[in-house]
Backbone as JSON Lines, residues from 0, in Angstrom:
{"i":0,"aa":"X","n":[161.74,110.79,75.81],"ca":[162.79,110.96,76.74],"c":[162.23,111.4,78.1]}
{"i":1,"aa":"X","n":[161.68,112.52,78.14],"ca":[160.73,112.38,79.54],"c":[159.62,111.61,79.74]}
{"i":2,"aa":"X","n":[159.4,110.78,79.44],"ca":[158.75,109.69,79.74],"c":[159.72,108.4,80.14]}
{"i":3,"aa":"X","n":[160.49,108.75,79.46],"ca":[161.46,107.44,80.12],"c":[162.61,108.29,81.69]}
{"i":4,"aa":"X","n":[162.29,109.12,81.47],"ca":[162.39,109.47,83.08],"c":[161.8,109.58,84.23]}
{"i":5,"aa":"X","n":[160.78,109.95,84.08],"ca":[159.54,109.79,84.74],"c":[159.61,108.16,85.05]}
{"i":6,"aa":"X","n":[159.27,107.18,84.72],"ca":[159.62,106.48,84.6],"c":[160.59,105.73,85.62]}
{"i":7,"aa":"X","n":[161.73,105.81,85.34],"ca":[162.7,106.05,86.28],"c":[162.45,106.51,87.78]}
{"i":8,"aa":"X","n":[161.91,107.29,87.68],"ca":[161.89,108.21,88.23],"c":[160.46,107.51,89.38]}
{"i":9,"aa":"X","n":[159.43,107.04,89.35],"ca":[158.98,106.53,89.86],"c":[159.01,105.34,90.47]}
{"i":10,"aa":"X","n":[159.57,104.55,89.52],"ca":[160.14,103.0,90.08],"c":[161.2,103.28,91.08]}
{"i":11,"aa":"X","n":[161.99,103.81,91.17],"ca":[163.19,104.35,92.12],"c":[162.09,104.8,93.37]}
{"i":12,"aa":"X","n":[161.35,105.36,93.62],"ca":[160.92,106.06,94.52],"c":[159.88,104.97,95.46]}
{"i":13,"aa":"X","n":[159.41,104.01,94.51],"ca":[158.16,103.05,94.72],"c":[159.56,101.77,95.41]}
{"i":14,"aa":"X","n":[160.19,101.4,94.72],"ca":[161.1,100.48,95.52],"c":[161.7,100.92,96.69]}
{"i":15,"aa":"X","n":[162.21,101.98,97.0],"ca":[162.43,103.35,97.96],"c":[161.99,102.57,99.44]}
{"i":16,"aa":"X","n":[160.86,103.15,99.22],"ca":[159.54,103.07,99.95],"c":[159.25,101.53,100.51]}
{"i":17,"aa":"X","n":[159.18,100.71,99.78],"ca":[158.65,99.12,99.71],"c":[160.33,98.83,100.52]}
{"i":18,"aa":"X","n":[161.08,99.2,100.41],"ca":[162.55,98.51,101.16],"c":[162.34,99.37,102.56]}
{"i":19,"aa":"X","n":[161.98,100.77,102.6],"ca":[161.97,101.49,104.28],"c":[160.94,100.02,105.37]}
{"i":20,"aa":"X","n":[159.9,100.16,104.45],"ca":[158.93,99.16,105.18],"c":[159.07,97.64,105.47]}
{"i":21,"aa":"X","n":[159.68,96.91,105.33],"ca":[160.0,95.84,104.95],"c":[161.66,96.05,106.12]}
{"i":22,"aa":"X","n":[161.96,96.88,106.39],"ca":[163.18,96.6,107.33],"c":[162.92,96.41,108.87]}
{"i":23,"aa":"X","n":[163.55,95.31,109.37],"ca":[163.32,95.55,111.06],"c":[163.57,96.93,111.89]}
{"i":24,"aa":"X","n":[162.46,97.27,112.38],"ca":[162.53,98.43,113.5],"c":[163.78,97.99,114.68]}
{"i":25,"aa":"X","n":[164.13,99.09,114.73],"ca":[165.61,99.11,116.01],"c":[164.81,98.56,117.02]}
{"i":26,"aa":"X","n":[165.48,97.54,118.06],"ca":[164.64,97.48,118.83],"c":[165.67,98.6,120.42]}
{"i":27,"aa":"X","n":[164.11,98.68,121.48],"ca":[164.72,99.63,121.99],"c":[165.75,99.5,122.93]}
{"i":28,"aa":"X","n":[166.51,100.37,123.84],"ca":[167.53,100.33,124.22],"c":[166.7,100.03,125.84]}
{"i":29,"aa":"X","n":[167.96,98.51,126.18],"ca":[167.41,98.0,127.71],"c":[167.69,98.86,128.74]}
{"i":30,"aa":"X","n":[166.71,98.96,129.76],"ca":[166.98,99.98,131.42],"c":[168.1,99.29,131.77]}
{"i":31,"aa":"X","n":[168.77,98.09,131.98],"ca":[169.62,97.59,131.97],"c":[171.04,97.92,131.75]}
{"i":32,"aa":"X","n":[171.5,98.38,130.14],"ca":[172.2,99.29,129.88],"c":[172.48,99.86,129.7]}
{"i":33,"aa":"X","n":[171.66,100.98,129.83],"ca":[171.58,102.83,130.34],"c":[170.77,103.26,131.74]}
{"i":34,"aa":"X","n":[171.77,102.82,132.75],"ca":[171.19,102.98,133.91],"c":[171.56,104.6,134.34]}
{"i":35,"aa":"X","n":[172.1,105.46,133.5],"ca":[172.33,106.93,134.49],"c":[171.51,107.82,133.08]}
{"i":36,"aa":"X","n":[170.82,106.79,132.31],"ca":[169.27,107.77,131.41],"c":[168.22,107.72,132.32]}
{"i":37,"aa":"X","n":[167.96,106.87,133.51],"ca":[166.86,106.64,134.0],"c":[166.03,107.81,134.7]}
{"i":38,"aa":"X","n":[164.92,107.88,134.61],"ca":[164.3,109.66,134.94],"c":[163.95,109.33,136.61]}
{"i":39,"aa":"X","n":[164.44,109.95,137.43],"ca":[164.14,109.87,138.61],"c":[162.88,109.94,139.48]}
{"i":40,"aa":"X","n":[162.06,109.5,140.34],"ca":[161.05,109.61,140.82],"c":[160.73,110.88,140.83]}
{"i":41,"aa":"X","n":[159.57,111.56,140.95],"ca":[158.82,113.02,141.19],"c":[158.5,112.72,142.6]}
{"i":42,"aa":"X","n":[159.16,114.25,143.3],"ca":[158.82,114.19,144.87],"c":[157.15,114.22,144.94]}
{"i":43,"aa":"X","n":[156.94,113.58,145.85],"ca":[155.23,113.82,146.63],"c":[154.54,115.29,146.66]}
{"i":44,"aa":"X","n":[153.32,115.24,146.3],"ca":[152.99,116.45,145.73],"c":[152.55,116.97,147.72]}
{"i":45,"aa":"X","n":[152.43,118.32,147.96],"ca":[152.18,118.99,149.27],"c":[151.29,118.64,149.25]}
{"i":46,"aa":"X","n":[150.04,118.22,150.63],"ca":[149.17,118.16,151.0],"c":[148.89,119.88,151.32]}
{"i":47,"aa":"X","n":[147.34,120.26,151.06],"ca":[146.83,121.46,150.73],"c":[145.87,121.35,151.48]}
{"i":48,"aa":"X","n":[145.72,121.87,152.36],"ca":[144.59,122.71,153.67],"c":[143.87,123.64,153.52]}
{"i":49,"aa":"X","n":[143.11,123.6,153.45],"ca":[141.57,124.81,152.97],"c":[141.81,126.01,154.1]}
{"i":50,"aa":"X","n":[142.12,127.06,154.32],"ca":[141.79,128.15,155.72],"c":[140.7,128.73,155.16]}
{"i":51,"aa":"X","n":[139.32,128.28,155.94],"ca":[138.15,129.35,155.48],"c":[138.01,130.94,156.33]}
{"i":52,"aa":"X","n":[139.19,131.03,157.52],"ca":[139.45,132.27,158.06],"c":[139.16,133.58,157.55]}
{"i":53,"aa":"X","n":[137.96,134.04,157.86],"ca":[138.08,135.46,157.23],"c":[137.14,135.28,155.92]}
{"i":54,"aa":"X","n":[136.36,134.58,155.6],"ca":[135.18,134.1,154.5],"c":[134.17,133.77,155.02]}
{"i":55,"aa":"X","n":[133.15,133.99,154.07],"ca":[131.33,133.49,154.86],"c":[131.62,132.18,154.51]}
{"i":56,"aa":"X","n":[130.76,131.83,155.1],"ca":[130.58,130.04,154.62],"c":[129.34,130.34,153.07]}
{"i":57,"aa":"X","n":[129.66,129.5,152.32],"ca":[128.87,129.17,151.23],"c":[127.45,128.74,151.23]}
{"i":58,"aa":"X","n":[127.51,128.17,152.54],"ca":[125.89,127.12,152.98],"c":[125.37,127.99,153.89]}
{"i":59,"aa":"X","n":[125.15,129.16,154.57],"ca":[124.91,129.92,155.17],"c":[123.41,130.51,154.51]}
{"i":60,"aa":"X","n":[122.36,130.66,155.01],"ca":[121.45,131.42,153.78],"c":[121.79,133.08,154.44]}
{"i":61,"aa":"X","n":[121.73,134.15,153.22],"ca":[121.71,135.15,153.36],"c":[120.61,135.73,154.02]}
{"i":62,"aa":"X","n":[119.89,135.31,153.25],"ca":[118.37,135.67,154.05],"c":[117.89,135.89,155.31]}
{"i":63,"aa":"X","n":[118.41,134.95,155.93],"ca":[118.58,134.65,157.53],"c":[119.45,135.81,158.33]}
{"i":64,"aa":"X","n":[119.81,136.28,157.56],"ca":[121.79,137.16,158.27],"c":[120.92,137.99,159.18]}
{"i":65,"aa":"X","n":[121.72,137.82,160.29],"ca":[121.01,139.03,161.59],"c":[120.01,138.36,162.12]}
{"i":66,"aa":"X","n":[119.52,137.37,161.77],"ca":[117.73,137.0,162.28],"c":[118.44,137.03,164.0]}
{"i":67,"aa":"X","n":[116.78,137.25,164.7],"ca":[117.13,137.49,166.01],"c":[117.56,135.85,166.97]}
{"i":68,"aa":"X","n":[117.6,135.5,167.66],"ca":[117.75,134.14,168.39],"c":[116.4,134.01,169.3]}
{"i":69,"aa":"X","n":[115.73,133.26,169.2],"ca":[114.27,132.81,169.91],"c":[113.29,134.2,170.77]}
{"i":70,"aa":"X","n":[113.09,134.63,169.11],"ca":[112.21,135.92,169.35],"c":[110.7,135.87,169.63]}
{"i":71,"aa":"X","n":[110.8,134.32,169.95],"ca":[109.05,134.13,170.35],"c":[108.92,133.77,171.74]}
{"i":72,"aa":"X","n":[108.25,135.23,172.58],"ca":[108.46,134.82,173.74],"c":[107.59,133.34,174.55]}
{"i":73,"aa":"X","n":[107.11,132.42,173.87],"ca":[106.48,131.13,174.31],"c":[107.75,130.15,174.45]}
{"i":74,"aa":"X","n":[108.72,130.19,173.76],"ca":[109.93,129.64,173.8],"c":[111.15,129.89,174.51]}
{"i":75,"aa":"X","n":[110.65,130.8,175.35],"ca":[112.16,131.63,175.9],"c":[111.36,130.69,177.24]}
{"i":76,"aa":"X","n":[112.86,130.88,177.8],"ca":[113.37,130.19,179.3],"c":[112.44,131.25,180.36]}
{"i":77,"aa":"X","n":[111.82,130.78,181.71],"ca":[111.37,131.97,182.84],"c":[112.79,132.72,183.21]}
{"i":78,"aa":"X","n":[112.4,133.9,183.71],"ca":[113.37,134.61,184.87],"c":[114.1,135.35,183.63]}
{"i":79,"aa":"X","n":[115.21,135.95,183.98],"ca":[116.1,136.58,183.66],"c":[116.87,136.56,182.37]}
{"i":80,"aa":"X","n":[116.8,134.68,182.28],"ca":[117.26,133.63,181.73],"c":[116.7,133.86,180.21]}
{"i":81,"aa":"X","n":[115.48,134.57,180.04],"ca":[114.43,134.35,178.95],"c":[114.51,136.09,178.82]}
{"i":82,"aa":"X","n":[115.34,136.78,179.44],"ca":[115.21,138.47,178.96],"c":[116.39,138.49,177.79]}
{"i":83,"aa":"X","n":[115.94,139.56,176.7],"ca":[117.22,139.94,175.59],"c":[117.74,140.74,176.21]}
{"i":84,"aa":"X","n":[118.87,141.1,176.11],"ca":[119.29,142.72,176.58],"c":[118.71,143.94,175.53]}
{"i":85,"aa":"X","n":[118.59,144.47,174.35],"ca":[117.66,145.16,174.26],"c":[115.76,145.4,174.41]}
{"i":86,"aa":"X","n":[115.97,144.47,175.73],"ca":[114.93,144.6,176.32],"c":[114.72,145.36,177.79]}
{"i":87,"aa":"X","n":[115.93,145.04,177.74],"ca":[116.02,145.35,179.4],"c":[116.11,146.94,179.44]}
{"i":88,"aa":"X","n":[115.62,147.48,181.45],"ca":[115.58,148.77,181.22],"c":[116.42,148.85,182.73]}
{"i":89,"aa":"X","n":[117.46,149.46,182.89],"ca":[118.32,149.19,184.09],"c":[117.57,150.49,185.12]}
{"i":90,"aa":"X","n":[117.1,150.06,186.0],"ca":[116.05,150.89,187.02],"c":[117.3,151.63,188.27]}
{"i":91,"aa":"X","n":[118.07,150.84,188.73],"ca":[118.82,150.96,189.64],"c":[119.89,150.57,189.92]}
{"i":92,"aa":"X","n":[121.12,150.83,190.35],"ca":[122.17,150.21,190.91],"c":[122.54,150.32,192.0]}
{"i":93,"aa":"X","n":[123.16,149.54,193.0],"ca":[123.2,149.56,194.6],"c":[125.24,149.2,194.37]}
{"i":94,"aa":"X","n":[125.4,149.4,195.9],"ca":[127.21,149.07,195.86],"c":[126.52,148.35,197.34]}
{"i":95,"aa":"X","n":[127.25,146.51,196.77],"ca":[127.23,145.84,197.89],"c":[128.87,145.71,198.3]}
{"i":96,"aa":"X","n":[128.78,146.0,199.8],"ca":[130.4,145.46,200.0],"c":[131.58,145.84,198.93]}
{"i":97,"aa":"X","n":[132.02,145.21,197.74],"ca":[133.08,145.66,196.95],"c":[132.63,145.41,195.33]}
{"i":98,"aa":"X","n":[131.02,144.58,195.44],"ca":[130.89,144.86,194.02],"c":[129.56,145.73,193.67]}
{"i":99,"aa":"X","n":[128.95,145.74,192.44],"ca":[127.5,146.11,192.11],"c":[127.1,145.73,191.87]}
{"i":100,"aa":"X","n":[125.29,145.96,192.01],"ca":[124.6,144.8,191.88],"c":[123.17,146.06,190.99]}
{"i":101,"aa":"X","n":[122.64,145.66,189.98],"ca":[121.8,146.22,189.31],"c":[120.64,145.63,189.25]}
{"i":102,"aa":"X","n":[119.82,146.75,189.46],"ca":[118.11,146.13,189.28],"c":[117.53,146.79,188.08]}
{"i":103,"aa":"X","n":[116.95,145.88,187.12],"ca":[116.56,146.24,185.36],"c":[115.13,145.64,185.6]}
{"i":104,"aa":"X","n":[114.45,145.94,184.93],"ca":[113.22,146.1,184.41],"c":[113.07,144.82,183.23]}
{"i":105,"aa":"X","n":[112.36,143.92,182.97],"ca":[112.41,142.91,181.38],"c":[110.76,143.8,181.05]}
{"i":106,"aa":"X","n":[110.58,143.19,179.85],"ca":[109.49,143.05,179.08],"c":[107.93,143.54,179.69]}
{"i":107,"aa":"X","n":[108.25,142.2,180.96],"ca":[107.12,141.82,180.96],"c":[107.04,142.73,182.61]}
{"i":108,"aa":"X","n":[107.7,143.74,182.64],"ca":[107.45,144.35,183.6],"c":[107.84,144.25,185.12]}
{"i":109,"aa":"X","n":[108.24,142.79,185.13],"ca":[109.09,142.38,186.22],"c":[110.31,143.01,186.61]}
{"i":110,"aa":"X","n":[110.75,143.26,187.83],"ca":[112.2,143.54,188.35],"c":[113.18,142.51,188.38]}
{"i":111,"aa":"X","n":[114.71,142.11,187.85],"ca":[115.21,141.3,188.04],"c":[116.67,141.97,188.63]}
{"i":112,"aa":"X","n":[117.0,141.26,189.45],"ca":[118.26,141.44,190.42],"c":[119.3,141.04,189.41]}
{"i":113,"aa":"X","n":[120.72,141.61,188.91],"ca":[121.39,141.27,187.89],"c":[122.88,141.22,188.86]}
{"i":114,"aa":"X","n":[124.1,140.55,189.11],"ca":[125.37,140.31,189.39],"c":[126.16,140.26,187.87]}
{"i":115,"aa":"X","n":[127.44,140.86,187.71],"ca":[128.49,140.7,186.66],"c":[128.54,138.79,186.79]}
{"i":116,"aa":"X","n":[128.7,138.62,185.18],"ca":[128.8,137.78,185.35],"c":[127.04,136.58,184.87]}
{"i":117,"aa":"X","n":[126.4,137.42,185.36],"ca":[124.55,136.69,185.58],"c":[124.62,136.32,183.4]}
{"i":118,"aa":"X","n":[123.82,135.57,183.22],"ca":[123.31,135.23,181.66],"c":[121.97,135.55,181.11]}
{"i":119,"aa":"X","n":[121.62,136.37,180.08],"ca":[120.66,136.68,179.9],"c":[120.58,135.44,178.58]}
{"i":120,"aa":"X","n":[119.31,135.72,177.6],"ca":[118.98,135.32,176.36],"c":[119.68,135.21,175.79]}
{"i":121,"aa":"X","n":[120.46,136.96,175.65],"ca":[121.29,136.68,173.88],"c":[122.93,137.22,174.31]}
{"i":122,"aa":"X","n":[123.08,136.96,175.78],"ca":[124.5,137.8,176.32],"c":[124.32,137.22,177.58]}
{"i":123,"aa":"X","n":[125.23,138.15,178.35],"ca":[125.59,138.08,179.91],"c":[126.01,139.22,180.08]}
{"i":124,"aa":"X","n":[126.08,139.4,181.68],"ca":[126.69,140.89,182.05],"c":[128.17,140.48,182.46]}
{"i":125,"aa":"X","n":[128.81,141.81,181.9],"ca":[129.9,142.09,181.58],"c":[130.56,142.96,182.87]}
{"i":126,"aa":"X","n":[130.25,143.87,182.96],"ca":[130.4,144.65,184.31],"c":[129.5,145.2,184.55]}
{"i":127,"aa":"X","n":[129.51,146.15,185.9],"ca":[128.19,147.31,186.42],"c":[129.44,148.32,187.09]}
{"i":128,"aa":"X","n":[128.79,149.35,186.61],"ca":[129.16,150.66,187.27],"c":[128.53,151.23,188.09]}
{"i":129,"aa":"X","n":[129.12,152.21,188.76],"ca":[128.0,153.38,189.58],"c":[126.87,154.06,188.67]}
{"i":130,"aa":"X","n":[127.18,153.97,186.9],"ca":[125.81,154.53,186.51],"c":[125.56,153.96,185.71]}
{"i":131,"aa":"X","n":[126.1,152.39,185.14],"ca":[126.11,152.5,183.77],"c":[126.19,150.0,183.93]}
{"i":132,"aa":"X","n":[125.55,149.68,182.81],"ca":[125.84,148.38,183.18],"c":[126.13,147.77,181.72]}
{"i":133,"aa":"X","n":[127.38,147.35,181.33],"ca":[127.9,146.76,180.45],"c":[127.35,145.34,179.93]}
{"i":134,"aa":"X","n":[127.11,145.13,179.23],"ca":[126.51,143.68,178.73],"c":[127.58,143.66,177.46]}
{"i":135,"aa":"X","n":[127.9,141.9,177.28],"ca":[128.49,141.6,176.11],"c":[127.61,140.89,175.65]}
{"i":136,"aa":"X","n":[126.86,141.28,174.23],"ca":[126.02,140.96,173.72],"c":[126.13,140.09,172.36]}
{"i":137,"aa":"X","n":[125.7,138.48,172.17],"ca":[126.65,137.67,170.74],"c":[125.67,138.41,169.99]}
{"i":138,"aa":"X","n":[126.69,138.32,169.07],"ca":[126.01,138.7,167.46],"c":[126.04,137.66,166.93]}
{"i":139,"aa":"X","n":[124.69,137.46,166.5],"ca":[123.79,136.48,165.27],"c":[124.29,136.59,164.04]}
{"i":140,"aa":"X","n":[125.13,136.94,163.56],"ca":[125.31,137.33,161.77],"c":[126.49,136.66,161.63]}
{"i":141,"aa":"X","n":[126.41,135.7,160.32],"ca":[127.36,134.59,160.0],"c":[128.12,135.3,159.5]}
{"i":142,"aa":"X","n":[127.99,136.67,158.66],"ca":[129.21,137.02,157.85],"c":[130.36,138.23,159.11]}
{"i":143,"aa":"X","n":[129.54,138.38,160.24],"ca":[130.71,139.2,160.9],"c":[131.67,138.51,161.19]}
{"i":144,"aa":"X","n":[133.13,139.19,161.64],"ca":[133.96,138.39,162.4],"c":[133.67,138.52,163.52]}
{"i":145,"aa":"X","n":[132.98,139.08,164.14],"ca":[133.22,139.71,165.56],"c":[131.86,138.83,166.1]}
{"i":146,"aa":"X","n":[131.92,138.42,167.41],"ca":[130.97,137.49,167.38],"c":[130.45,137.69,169.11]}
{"i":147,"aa":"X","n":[130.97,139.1,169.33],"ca":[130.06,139.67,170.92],"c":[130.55,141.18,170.74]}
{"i":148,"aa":"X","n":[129.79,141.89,170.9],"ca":[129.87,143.44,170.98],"c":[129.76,143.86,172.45]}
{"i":149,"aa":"X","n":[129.95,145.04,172.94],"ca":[129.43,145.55,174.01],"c":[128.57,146.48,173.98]}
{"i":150,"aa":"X","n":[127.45,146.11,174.96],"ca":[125.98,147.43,175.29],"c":[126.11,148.1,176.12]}
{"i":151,"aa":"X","n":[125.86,149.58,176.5],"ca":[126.17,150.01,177.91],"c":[124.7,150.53,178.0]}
{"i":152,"aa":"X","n":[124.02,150.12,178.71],"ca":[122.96,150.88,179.59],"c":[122.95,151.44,180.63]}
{"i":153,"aa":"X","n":[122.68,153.06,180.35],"ca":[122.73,153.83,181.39],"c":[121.72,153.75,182.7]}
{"i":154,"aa":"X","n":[122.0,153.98,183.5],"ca":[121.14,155.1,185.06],"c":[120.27,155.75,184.69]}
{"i":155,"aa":"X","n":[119.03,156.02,184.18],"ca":[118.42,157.12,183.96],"c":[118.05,157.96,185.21]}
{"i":156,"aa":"X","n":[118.7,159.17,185.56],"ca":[117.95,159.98,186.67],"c":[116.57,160.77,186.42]}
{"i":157,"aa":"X","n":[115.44,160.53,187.2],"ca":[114.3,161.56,186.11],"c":[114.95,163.02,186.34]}
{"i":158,"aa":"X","n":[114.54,163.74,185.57],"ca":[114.59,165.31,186.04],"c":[113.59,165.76,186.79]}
{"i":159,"aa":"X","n":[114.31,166.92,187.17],"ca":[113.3,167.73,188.68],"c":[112.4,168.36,187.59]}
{"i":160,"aa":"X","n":[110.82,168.48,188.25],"ca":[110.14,169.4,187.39],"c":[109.17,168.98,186.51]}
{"i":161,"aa":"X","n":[109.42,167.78,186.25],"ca":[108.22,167.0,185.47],"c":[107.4,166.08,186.68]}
């Protein structure tokens, strides 16, 4: 008796099976006549802009950071043109008419006549005072933001007595 169910019991399940397979698949439903199923276009994706503002650059070598700008004096420009400002030694200042005019010392021992405004090596002058001569000086270093500082070189008066 359970064998003749079993039995049963398999042939039912094996014909089952052999009839699922053997039937035509639905075929699918036309764009045609379900036109308000249709999935709507996807808007355009934003165009995306890099701001490297406020970051080092990647290709930059570290190594380098700060190096000076044409520290070999065979390569520097004659005159004034070829002085750094921490080279310079400000000897004097005069008042022409309504502006000042400063006389500094370079390197190489020479006097050079300086006007606001004049270009050195690694800056230009910025202003001159009655004691004091301002230079805006660029900074060399890729990772600062700041990309000119100011120098003030004083008047030195000697003292009495030496």
């Amino acid at each position: 008796m359970r064998f003749r169910a079993f039995l049963v019991l398999a042939i039912g399940v094996t014909t089952a099976s052999v009839a699922a397979a053997q039937a035509p698949a639905a075929p699918p439903p036309s764009a045609a006549t379900t036109p308000a199923a249709q999935v709507p276009a996807a808007p355009a994706p934003e165009v995306y802009s890099y701001n490297p503002e406020g970051r080092r650059d990647p290709f930059v070598s570290l190594l380098l950071r700060g190096a000076e700008l044409n520290t070999n004096r065979e390569n520097r420009p004659d005159g004034r043109e070829g002085v750094m400002i921490g080279e310079v030694t400000v000897r004097g200042i005069v008042k022409n008419r309504a502006t000042y005019v400063a006389m500094v010392q370079g390197p190489d021992n020479k006097t050079y006549i300086i006007h606001p405004g004049d270009k050195l090596l690694d800056g230009a002058v910025k202003t001159i005072t009655g004691d004091a001569v301002i230079f805006a000086q660029d900074v060399n270093d890729p990772l600062s933001l700041v990309k000119q500082r100011e120098v003030r070189k004083t008047l030195r008066v000697p003292e009495e007595g030496k």
